[in-house]
C-alpha positions as CSV (number, residue, x, y, z in Angstrom):
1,X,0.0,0.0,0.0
2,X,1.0,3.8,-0.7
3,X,-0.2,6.3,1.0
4,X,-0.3,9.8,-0.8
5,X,-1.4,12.8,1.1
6,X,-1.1,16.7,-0.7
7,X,-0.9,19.8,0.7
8,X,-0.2,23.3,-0.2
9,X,-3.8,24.3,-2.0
10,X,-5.4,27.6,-0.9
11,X,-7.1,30.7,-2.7
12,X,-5.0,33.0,-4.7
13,X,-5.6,35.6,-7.7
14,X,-4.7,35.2,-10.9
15,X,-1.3,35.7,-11.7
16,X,0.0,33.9,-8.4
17,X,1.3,31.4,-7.5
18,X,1.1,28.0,-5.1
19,X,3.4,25.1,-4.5
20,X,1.8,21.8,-4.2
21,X,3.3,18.8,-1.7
22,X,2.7,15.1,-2.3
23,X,4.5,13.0,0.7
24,X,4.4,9.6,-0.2
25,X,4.6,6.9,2.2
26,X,4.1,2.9,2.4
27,X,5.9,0.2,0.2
28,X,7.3,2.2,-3.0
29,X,10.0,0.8,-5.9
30,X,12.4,2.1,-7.7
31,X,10.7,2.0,-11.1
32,X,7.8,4.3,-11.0
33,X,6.0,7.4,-12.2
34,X,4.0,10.5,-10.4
35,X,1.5,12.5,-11.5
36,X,-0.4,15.6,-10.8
37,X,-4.0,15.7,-11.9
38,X,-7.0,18.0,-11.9
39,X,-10.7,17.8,-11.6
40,X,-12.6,21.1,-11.9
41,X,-16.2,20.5,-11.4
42,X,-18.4,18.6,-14.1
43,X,-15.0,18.3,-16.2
44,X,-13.3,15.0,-16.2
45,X,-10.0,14.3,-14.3
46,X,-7.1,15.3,-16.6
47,X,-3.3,15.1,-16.3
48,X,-1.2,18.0,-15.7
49,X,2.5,17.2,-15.3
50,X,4.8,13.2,-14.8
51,X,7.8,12.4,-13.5
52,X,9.2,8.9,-13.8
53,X,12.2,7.8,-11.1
54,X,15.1,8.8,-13.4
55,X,13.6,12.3,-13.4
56,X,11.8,12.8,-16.6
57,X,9.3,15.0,-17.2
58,X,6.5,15.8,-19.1
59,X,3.3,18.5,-18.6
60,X,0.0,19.2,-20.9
61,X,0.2,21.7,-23.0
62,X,-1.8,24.1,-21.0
63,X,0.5,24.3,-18.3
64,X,3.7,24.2,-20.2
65,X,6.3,27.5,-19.3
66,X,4.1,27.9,-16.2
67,X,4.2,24.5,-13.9
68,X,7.4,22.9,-12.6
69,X,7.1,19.0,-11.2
70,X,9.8,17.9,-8.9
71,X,10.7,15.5,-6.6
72,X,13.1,14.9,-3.4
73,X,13.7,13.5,-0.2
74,X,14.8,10.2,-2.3
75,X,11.8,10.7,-4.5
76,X,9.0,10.6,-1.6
77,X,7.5,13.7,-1.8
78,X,6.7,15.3,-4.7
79,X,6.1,19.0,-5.3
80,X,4.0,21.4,-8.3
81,X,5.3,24.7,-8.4
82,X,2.5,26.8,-10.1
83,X,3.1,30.4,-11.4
84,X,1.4,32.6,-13.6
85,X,-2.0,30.7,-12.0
86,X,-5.2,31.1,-14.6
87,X,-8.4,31.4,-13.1
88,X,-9.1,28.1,-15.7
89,X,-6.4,26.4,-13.1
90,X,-9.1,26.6,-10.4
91,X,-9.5,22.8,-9.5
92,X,-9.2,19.8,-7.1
93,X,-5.4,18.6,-7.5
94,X,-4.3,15.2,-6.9
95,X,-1.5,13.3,-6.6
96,X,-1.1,10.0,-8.1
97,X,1.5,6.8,-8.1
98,X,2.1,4.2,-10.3
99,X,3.9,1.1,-9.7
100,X,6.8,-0.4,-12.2
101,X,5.6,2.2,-14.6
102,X,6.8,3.9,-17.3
103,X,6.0,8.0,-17.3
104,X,3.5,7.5,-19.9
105,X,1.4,5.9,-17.6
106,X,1.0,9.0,-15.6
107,X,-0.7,10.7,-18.7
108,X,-3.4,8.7,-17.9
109,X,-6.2,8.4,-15.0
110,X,-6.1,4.9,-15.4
111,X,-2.5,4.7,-15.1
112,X,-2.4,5.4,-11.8
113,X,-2.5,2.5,-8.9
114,X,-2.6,5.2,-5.7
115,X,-4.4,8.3,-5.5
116,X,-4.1,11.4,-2.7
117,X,-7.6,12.6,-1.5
118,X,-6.4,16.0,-3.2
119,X,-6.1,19.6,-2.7
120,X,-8.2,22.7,-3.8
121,X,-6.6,25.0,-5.8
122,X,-8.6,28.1,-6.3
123,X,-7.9,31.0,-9.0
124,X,-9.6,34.1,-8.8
125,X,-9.6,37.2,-11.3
């Protein structure tokens, strides 16, 4: 079992910025992928940026030149620095695992084996 918990949501105006925590606990590998996703309401659940355990990365387009994904403390906490914040950002954001997985997996919802019971991220203009 992994346990995924965020933190770092909260209310800011457009043009801001936030820095989102994952701190991942339980049994984890060393072949994996994280994933930050969001869930505005009556949208679907979408990806927004990966990182696999050698450090690659990769973010959706509508994010790209404002989001950063990192990792440390030997890759068990995972972070989202978001700058520039849109008030289309506005959504629940979750943090996601995936076991023995290549970072493509984390473009997907179904990807994912572990989920965080997410963090509100609120944009206003």
């Amino acid at each position: 079992q992994v346990q995924l918990v965020e933190s770092g949501g909260g209310s800011v105006q457009a043009g801001g910025s936030l820095r989102l925590s994952c701190a991942a606990s339980g049994r984890t590998y060393s072949t994996y992928c994280m994933g930050w996703f969001r869930q505005a309401p009556g949208k679907e659940r979408e990806a927004v940026a990966a990182i696999d355990n050698d450090g690659s990365t990769t973010y959706t387009d509508a994010v790209k030149g404002r989001f950063t994904i990192s990792q440390d403390n030997a890759n068990n906490t995972l972070h989202l620095q978001m700058n520039s914040l849109k008030p289309e950002d506005t959504a629940m954001y979750y943090c996601a695992y995936a076991q023995f997985a290549p970072i493509a997996s984390c473009r997907y919802v179904s990807g994912m084996d572990y989920w965080g019971k997410g963090t509100l991220v609120t944009i206003s203009s």
